[in-house]
N, C-alpha and C positions, 0 to 999 in steps of 0.2 A: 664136235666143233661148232655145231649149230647153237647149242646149250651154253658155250662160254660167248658169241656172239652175242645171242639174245642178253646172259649176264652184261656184258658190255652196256651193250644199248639200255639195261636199268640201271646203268649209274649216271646217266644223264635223264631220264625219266623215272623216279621211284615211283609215285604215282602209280605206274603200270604196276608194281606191287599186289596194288588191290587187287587186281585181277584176278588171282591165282589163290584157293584157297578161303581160310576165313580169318579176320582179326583174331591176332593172338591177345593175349594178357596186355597190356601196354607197358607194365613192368619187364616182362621179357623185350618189348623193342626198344624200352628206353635203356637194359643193362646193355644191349646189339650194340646200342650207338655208343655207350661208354667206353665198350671192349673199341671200338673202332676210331674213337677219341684216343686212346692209350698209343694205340699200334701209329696213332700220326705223331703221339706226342714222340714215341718211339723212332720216327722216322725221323724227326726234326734232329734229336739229341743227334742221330749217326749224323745229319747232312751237317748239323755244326761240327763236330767231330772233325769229320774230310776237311771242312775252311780252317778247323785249327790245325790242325798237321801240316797242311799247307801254308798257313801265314807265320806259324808261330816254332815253325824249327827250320829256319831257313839256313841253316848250318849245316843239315842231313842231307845226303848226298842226295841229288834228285831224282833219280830211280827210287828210291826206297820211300823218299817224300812220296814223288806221285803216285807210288802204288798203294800206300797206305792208306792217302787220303783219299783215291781214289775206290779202291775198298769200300769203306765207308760211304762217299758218296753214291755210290751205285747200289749197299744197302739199305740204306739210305729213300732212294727212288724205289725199287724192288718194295721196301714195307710199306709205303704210300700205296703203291697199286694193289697190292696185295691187303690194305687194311678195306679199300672201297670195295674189293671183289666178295670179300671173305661178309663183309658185313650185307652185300648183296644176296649171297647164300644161304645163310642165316638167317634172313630176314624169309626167305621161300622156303626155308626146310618146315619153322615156324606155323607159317601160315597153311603147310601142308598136314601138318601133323606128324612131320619123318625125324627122323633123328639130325640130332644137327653135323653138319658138314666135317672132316674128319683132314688133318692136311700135315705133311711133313715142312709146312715152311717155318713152324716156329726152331724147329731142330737143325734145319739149314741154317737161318739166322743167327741162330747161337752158338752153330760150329764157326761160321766167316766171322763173326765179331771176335772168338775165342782164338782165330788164326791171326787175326789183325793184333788181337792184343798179344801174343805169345811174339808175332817179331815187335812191337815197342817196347819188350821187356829185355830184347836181343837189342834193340837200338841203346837204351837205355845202359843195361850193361856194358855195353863194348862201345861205346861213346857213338858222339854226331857223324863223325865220319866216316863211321860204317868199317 
């Protein structure tokens, strides 16, 4: 618990980064930030996702609207904070010399998008009104 705290606290100070360790390759921090670019770009796609399900099938019944988009939206926030942590860890495994960080959340993420899309293929199928 102390160790995801402290992570916490370096995503408002990277900086303290230095601290720990010694500079990696600059190539390995700058691919860190890429991967961690991707996982936002990632995050944006799902939050527009949720706003289109929500504005743009306004004919689906509302239970199945808000849970879909909602879905989405909450995967949405979940890979945002999960793209700062992850590239936080990374960035210290790095500068440790350990292996880098090891996480079941891209498999989570991929099963909840694959649930979201298997009911729009059930919305889709069996029309707007559920």
């Amino acid at each position: 618990m102390i160790e995801f705290r402290r992570n916490i606290q370096l995503w408002f100070a990277p900086e303290r980064i230095k601290e720990d360790g010694r500079t990696p390759d600059y190539r390995f921090s700058l691919a860190n930030e890429r991967t961690f670019l991707a996982w936002l770009r990632t995050s944006l796609a799902l939050i527009g996702g949720g706003f289109a399900v929500d504005q743009f099938l306004p004919d689906l019944r509302w239970a199945w609207r808000a849970g879909l988009a909602l879905g989405l939206l909450g995967a949405g926030v979940l890979c945002a904070l999960r793209a700062v942590n992850h590239w936080v860890r990374c960035e210290q495994a790095m500068r440790r010399g350990e292996d880098l960080p090891v996480s079941r959340f891209p498999a989570l993420l991929s099963i909840g998008v694959a649930i979201v899309a298997v009911a729009m293929v059930v919305v889709v199928l069996f029309g707007w009104e559920g």
